[in-house]
PyMOL CGO cylinders between C-alpha atoms (Angstrom):
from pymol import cmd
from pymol.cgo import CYLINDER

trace = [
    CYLINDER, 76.88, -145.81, -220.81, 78.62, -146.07, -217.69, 0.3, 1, 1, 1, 1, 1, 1,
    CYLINDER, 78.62, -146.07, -217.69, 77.78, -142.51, -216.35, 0.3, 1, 1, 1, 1, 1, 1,
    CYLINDER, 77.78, -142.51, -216.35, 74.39, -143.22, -217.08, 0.3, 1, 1, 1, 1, 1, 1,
    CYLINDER, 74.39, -143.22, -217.08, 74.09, -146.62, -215.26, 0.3, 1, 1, 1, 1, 1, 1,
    CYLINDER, 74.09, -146.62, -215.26, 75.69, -144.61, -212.16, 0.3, 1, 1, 1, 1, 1, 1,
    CYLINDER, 75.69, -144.61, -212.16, 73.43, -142.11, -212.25, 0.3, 1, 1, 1, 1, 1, 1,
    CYLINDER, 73.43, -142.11, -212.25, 70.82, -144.44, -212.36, 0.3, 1, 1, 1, 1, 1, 1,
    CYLINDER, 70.82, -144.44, -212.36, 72.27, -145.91, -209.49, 0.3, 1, 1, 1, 1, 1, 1,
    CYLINDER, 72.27, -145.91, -209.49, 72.76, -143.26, -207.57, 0.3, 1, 1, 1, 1, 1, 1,
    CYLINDER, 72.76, -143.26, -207.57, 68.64, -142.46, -208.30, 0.3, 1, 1, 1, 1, 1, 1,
    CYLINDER, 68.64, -142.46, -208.30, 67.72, -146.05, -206.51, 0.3, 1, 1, 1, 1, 1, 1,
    CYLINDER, 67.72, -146.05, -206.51, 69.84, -144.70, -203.75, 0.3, 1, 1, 1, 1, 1, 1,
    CYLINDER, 69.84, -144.70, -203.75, 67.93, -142.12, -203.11, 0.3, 1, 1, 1, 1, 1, 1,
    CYLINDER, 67.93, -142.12, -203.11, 64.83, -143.81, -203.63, 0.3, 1, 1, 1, 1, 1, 1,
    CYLINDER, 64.83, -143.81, -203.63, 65.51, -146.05, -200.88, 0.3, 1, 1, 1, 1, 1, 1,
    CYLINDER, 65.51, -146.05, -200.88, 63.62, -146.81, -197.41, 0.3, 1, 1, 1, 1, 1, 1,
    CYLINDER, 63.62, -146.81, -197.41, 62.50, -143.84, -195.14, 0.3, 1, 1, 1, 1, 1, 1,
    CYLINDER, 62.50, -143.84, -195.14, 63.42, -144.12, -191.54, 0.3, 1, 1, 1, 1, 1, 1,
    CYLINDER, 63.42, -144.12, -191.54, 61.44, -145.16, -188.77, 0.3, 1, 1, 1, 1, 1, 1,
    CYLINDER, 61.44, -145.16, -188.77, 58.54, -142.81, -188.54, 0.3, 1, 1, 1, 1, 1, 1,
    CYLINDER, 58.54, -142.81, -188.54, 58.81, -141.29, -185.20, 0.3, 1, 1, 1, 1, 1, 1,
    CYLINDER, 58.81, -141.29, -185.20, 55.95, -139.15, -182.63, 0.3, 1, 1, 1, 1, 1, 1,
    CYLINDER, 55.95, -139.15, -182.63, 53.89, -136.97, -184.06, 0.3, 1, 1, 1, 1, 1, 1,
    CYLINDER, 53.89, -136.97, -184.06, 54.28, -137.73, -187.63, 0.3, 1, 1, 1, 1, 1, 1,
    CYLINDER, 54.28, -137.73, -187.63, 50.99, -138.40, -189.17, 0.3, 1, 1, 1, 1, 1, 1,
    CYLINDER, 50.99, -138.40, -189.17, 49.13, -138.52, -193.42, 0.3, 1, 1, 1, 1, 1, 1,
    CYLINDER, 49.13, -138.52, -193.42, 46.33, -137.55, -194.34, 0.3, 1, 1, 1, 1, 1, 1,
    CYLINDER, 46.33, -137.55, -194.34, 43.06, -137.56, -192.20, 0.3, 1, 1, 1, 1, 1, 1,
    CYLINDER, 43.06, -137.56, -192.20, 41.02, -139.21, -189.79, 0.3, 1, 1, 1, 1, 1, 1,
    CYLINDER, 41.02, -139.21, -189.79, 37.68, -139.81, -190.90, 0.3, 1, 1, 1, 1, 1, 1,
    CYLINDER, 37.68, -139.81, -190.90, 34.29, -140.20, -188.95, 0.3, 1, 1, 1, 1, 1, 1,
    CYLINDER, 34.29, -140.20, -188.95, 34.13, -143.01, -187.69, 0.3, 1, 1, 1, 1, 1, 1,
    CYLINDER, 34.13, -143.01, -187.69, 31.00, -142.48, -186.35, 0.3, 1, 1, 1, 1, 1, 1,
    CYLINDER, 31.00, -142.48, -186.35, 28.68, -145.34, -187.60, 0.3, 1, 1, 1, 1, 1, 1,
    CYLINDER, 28.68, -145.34, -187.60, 31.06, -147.27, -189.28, 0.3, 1, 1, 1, 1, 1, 1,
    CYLINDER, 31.06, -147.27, -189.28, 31.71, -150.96, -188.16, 0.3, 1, 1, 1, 1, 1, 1,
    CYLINDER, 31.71, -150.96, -188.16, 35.42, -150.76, -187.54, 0.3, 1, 1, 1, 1, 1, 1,
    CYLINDER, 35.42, -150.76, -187.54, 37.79, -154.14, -187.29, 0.3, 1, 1, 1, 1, 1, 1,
    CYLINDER, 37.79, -154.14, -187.29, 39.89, -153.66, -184.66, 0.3, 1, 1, 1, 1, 1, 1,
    CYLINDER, 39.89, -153.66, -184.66, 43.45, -155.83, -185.41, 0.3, 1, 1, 1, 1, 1, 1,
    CYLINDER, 43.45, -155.83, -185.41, 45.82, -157.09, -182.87, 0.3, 1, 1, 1, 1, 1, 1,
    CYLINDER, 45.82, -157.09, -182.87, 48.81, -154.99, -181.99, 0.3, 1, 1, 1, 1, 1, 1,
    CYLINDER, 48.81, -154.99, -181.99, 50.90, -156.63, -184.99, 0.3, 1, 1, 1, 1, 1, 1,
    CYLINDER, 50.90, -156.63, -184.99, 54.56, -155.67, -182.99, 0.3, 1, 1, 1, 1, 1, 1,
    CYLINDER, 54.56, -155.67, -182.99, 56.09, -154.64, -179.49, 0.3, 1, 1, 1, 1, 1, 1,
    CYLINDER, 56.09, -154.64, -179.49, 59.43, -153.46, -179.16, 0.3, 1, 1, 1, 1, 1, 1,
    CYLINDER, 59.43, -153.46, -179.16, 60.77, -153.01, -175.51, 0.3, 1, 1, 1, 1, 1, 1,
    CYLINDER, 60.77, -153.01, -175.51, 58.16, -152.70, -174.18, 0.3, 1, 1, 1, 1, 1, 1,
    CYLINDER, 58.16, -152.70, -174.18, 55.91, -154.70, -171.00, 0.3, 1, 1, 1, 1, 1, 1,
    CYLINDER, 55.91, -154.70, -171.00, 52.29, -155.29, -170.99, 0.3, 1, 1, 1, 1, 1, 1,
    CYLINDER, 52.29, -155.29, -170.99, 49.63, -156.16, -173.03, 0.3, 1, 1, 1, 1, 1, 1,
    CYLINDER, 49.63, -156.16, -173.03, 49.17, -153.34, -175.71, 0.3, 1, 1, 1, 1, 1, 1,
    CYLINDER, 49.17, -153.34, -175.71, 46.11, -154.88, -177.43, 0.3, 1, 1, 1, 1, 1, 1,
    CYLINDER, 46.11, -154.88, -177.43, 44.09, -155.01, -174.09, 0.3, 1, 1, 1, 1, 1, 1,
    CYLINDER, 44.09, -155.01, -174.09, 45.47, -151.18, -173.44, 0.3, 1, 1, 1, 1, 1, 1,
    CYLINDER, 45.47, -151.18, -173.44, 44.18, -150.32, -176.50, 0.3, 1, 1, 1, 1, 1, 1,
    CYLINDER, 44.18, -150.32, -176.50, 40.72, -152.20, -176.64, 0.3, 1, 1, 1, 1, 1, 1,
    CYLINDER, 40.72, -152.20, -176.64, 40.42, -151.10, -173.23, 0.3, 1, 1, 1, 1, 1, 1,
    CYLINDER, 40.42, -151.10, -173.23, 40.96, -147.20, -174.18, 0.3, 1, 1, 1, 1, 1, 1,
    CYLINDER, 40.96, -147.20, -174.18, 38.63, -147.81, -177.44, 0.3, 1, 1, 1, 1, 1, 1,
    CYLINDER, 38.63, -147.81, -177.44, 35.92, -148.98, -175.66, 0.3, 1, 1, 1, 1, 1, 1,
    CYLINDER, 35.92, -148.98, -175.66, 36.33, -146.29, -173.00, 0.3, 1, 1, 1, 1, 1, 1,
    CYLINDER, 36.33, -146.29, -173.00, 36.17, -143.39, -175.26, 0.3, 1, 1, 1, 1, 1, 1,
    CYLINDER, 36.17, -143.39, -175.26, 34.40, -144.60, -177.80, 0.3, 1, 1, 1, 1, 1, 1,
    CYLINDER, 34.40, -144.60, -177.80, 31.37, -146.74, -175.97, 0.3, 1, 1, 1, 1, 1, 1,
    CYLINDER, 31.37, -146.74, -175.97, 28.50, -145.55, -179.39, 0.3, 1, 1, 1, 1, 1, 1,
    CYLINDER, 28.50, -145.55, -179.39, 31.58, -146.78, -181.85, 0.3, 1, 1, 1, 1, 1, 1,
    CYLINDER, 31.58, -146.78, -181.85, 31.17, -150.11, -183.83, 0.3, 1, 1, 1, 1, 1, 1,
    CYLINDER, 31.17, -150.11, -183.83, 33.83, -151.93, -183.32, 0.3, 1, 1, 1, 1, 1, 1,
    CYLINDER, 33.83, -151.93, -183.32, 34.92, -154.89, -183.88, 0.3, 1, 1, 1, 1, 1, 1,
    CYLINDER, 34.92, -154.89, -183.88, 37.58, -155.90, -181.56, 0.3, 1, 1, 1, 1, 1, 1,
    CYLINDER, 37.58, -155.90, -181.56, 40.57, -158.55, -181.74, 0.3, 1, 1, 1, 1, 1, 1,
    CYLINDER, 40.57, -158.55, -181.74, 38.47, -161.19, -179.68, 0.3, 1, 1, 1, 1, 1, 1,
    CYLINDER, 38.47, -161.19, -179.68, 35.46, -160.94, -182.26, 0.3, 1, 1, 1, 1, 1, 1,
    CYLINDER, 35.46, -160.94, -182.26, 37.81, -161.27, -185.23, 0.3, 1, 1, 1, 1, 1, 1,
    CYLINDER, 37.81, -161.27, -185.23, 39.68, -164.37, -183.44, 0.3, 1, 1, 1, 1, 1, 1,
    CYLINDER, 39.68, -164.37, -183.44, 36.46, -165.93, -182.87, 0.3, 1, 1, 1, 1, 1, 1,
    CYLINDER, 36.46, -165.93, -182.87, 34.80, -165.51, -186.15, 0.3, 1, 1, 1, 1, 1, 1,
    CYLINDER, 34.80, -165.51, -186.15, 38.25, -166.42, -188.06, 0.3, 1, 1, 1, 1, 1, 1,
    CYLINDER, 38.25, -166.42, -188.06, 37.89, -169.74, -185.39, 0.3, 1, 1, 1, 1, 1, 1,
    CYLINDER, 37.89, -169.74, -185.39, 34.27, -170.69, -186.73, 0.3, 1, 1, 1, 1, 1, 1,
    CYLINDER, 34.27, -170.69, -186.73, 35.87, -170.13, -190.52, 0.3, 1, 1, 1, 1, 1, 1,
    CYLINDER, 35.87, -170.13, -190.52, 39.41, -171.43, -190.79, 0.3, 1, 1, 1, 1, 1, 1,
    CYLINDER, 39.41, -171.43, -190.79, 39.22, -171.53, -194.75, 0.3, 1, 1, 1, 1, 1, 1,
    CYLINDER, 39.22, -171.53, -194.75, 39.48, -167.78, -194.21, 0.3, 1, 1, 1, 1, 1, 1,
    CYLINDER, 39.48, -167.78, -194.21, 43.19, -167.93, -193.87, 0.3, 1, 1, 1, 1, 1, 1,
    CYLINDER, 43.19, -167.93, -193.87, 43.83, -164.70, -192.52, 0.3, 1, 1, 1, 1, 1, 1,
    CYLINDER, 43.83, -164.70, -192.52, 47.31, -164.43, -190.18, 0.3, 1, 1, 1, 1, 1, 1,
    CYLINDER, 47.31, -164.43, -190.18, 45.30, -161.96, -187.23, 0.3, 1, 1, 1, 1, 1, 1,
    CYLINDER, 45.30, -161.96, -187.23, 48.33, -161.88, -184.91, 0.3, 1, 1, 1, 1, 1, 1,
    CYLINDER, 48.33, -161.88, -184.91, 51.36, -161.70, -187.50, 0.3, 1, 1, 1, 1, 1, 1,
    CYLINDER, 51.36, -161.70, -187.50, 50.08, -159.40, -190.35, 0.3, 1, 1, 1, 1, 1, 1,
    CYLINDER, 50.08, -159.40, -190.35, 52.51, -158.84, -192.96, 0.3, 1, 1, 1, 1, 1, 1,
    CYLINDER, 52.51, -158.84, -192.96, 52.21, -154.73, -191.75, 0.3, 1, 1, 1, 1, 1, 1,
    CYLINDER, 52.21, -154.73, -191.75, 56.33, -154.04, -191.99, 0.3, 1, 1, 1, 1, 1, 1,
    CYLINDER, 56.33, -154.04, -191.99, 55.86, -152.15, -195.44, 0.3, 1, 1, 1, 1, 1, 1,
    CYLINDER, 55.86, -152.15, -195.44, 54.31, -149.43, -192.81, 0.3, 1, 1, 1, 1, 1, 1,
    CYLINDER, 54.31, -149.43, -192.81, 57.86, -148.85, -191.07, 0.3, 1, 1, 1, 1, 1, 1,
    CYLINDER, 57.86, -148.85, -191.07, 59.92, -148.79, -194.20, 0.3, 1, 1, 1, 1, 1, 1,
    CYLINDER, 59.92, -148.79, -194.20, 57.71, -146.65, -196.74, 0.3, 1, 1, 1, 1, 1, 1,
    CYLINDER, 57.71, -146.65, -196.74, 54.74, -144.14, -197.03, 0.3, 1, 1, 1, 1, 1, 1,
    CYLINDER, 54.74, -144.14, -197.03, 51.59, -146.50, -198.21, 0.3, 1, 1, 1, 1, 1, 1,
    CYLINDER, 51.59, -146.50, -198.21, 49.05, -145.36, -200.00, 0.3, 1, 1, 1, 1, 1, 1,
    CYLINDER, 49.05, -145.36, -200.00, 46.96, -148.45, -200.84, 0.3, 1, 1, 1, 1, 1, 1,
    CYLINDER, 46.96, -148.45, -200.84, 47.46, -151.79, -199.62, 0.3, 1, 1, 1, 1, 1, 1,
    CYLINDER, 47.46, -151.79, -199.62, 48.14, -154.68, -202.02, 0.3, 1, 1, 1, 1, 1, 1,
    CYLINDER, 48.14, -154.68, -202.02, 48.29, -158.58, -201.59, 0.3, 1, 1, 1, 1, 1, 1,
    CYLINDER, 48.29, -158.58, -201.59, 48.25, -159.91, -199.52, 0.3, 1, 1, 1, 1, 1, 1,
    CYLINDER, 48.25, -159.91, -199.52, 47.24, -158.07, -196.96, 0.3, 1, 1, 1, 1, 1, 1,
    CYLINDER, 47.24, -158.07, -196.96, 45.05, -156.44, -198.80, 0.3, 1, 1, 1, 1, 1, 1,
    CYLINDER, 45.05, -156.44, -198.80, 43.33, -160.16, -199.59, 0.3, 1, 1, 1, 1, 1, 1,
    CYLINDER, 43.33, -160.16, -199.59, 43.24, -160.57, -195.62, 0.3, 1, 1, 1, 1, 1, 1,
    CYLINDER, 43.24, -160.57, -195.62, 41.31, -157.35, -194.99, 0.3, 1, 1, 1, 1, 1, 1,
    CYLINDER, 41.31, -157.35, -194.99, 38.89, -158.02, -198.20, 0.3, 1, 1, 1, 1, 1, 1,
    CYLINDER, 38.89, -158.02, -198.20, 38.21, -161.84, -196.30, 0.3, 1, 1, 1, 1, 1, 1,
    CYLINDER, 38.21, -161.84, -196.30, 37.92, -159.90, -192.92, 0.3, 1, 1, 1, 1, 1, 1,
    CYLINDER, 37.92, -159.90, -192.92, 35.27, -157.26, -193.98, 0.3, 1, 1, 1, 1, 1, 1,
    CYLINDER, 35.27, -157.26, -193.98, 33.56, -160.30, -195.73, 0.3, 1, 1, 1, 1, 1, 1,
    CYLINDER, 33.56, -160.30, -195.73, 33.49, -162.08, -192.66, 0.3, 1, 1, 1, 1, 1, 1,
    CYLINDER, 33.49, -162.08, -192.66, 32.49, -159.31, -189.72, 0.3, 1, 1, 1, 1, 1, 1,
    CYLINDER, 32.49, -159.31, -189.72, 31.37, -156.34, -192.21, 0.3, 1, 1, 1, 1, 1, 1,
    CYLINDER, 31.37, -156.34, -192.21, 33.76, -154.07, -191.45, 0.3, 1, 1, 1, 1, 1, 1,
    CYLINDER, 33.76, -154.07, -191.45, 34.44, -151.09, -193.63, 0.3, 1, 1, 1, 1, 1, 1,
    CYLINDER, 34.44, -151.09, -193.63, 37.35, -149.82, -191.61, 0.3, 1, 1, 1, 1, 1, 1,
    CYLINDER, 37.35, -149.82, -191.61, 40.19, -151.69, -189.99, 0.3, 1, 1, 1, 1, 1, 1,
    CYLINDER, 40.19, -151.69, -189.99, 42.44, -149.48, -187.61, 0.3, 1, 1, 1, 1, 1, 1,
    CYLINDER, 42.44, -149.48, -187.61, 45.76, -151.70, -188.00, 0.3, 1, 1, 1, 1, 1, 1,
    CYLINDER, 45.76, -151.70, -188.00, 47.98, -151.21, -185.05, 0.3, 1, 1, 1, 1, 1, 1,
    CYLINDER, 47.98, -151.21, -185.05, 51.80, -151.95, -186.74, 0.3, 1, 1, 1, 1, 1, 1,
    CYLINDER, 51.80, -151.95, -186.74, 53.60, -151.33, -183.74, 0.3, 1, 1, 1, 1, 1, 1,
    CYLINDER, 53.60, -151.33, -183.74, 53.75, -150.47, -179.79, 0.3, 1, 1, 1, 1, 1, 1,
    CYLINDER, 53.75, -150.47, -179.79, 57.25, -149.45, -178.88, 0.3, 1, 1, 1, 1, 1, 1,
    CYLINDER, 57.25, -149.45, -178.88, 58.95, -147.46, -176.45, 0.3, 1, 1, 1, 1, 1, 1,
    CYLINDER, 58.95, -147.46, -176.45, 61.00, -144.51, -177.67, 0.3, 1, 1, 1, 1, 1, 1,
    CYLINDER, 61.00, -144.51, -177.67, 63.90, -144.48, -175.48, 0.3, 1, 1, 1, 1, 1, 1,
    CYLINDER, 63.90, -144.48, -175.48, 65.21, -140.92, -173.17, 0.3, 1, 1, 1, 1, 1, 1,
    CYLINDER, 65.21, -140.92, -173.17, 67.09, -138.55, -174.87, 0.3, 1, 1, 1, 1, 1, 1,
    CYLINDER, 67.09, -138.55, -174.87, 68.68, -135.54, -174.10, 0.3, 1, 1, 1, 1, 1, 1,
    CYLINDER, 68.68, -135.54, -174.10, 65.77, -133.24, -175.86, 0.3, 1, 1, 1, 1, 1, 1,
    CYLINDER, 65.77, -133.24, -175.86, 62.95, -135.59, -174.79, 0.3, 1, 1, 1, 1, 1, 1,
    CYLINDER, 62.95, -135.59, -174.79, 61.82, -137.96, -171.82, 0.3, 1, 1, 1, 1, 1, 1,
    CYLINDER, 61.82, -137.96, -171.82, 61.31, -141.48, -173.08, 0.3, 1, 1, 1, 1, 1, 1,
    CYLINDER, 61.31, -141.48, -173.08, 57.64, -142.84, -174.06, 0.3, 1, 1, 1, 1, 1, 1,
    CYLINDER, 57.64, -142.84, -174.06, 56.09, -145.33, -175.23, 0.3, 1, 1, 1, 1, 1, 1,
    CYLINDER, 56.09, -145.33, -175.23, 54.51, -145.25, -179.21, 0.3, 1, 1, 1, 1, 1, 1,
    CYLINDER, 54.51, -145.25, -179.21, 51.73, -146.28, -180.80, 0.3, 1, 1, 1, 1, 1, 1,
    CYLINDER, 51.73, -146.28, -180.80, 52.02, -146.73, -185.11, 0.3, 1, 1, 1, 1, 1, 1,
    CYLINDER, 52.02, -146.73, -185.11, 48.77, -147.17, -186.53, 0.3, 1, 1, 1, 1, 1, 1,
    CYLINDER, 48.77, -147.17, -186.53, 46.81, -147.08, -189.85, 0.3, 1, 1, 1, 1, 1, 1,
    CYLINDER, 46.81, -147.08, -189.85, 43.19, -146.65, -190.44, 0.3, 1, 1, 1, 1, 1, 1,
    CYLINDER, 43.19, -146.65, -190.44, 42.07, -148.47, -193.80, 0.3, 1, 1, 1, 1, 1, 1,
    CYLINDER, 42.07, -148.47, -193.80, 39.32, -149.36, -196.11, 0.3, 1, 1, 1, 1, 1, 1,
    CYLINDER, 39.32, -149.36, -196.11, 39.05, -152.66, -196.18, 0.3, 1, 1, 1, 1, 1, 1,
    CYLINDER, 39.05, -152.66, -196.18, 36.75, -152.81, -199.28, 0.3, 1, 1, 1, 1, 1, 1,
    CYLINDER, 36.75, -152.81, -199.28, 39.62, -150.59, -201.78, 0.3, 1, 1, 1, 1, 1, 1,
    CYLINDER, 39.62, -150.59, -201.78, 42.94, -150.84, -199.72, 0.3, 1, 1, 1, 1, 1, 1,
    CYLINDER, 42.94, -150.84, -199.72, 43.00, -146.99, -198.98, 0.3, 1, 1, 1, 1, 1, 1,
    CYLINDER, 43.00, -146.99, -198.98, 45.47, -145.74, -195.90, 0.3, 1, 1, 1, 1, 1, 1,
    CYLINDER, 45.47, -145.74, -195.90, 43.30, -142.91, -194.87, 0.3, 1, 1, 1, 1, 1, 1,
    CYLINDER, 43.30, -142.91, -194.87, 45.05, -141.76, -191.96, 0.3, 1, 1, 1, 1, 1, 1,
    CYLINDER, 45.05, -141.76, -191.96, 48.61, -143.14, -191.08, 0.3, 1, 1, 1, 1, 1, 1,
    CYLINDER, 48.61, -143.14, -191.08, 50.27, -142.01, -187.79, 0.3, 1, 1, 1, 1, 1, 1,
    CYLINDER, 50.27, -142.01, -187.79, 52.63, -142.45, -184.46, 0.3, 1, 1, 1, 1, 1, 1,
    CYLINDER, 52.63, -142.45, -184.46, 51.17, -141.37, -181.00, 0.3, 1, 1, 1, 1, 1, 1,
    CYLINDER, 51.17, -141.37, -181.00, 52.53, -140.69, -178.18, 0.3, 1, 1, 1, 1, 1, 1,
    CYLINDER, 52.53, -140.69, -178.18, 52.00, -141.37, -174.46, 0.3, 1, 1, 1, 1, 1, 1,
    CYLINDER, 52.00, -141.37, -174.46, 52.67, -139.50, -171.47, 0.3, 1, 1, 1, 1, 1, 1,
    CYLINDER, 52.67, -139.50, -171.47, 56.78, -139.66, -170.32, 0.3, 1, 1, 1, 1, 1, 1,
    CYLINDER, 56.78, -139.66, -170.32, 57.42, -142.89, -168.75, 0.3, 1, 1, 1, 1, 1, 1,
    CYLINDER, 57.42, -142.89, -168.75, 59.38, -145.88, -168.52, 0.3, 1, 1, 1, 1, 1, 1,
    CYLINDER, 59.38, -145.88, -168.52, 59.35, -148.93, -171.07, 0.3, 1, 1, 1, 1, 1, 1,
    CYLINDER, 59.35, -148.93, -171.07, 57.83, -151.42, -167.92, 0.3, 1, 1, 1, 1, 1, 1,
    CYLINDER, 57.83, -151.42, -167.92, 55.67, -148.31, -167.02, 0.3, 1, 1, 1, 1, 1, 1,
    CYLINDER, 55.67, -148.31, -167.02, 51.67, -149.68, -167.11, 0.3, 1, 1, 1, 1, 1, 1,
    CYLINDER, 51.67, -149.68, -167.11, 50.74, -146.33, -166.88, 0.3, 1, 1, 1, 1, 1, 1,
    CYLINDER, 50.74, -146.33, -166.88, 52.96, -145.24, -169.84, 0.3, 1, 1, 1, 1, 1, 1,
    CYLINDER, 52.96, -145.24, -169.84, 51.72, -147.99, -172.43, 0.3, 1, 1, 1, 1, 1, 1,
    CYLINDER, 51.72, -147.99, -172.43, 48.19, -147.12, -171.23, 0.3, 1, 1, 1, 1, 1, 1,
    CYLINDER, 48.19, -147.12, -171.23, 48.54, -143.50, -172.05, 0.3, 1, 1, 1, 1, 1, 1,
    CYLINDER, 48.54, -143.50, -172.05, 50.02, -144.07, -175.36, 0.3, 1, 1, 1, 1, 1, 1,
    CYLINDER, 50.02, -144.07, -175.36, 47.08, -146.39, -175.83, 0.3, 1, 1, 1, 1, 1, 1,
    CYLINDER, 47.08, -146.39, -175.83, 44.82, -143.42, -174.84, 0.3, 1, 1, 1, 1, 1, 1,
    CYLINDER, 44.82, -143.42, -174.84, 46.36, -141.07, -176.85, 0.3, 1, 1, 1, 1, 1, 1,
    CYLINDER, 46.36, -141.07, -176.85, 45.56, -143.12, -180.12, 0.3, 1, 1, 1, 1, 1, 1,
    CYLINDER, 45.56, -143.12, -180.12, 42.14, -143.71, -179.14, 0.3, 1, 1, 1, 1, 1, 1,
    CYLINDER, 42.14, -143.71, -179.14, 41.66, -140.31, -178.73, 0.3, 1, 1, 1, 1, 1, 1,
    CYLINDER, 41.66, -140.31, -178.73, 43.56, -138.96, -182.21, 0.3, 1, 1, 1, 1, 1, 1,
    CYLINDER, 43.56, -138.96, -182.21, 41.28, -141.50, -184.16, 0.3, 1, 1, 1, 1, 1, 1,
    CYLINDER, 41.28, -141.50, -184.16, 38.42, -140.57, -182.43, 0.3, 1, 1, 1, 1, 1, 1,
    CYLINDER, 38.42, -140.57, -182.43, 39.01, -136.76, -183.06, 0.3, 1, 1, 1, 1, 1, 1,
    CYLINDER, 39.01, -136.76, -183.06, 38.88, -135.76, -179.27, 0.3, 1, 1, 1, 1, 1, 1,
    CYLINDER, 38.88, -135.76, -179.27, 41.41, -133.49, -177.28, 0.3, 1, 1, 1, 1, 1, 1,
]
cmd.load_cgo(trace, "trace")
C-alpha cells in the first residue's frame, strides 16, 4: 500500500505546473479575425517593465488593423461604467492559470466575465493580454520585452491561439522596445509578416 501511495505521489509530481512560457512558444492557431467584433482586454500584468503596454498595444492594433472590429479597453471600461451589475474585474482578470498550465477552455469565473462581456459589447473574440514583461539579457540572447496573450471565444471558453511575442532587443525602460513587442503581437494575430 505504501509503494503504491508513493508512486502515486511521485505521478502528482510530475503532473505539476509548467514553467513560465517563454518567446516564441505558441498553441494552436490564429483565426481570421477578419469581421469578427473582437474585445480587446487590458494588459492584465507588467513585470519590469516602463510604459503603458495597453496604449502600445491599442495603438499597434489600430495601426495594423484599421478594417478590424475591435473593441478596445476604453469601450469595455465605458460600457462596464453604464452597467455596474455586470461585475466583471477588466483590469485584474483572474488570467494566472495562463502562466502556470496549458488551457484549453476557460472555466468560472472568468469564463462568466467573458460570457457578461460578449453580452454586453457583442464580442465573439476577446484577445486577453496576461502579461507584458521584459525578458532579461543573457548570454545566448539580448534582452526584450514579451507580450503573453490568448485569443478566446467568449461564447464557449475556447483558447484558440495561446502565445509569447517578442519585441525587437532593447532595454526594460526602452519605449521603443515595449512598442515593438506590442507590434509584434499585433502583427502574429493579425497573420502579417
Amino acid at each position: 500500500m505504501r509503494s503504491l501511495l508513493a508512486v502515486a505521489a511521485l505521478a502528482l509530481c510530475a503532473c505539476g505546473a509548467n514553467p513560465h512560457p517563454g518567446a516564441g512558444s505558441s498553441r494552436g492557431a490564429v483565426p481570421d479575425l477578419f469581421g469578427i467584433p473582437v474585445m480587446v482586454l487590458p494588459v492584465q500584468a507588467t513585470r519590469w517593465l516602463t510604459g503603458d503596454a495597453t496604449a502600445e498595444l491599442v495603438y499597434a492594433l489600430r495601426t495594423r488593423g484599421q478594417a478590424m472590429r475591435w473593441l478596445m479597453p476604453d469601450t469595455l471600461r465605458s460600457r462596464l461604467a453604464r452597467t455596474p451589475t455586470m461585475d466583471v474585474p477588466l483590469e485584474t482578470m483572474p488570467v494566472g492559470i495562463f502562466l502556470r498550465t496549458q488551457v484549453d477552455r476557460l472555466g468560472d469565473p472568468m469564463f462568466g466575465y467573458l460570457r457578461r462581456l460578449n453580452a454586453l459589447t457583442g464580442g465573439k473574440v476577446a484577445l486577453i493580454p496576461v502579461e507584458a514583461r521584459y525578458r532579461p539579457a543573457t548570454a545566448e540572447r539580448p534582452g526584450a520585452v514579451e507580450f503573453v496573450a490568448a485569443l478566446v471565444s467568449t461564447e464557449s471558453g475556447r483558447v484558440g491561439w495561446f502565445g509569447v511575442v517578442e519585441g525587437e532587443p532593447g532595454e526594460a525602460s526602452s519605449g521603443r522596445a515595449l512598442a515593438s513587442a506590442a507590434d509584434a503581437l499585433a502583427r502574429r494575430i493579425l497573420r502579417q509578416p
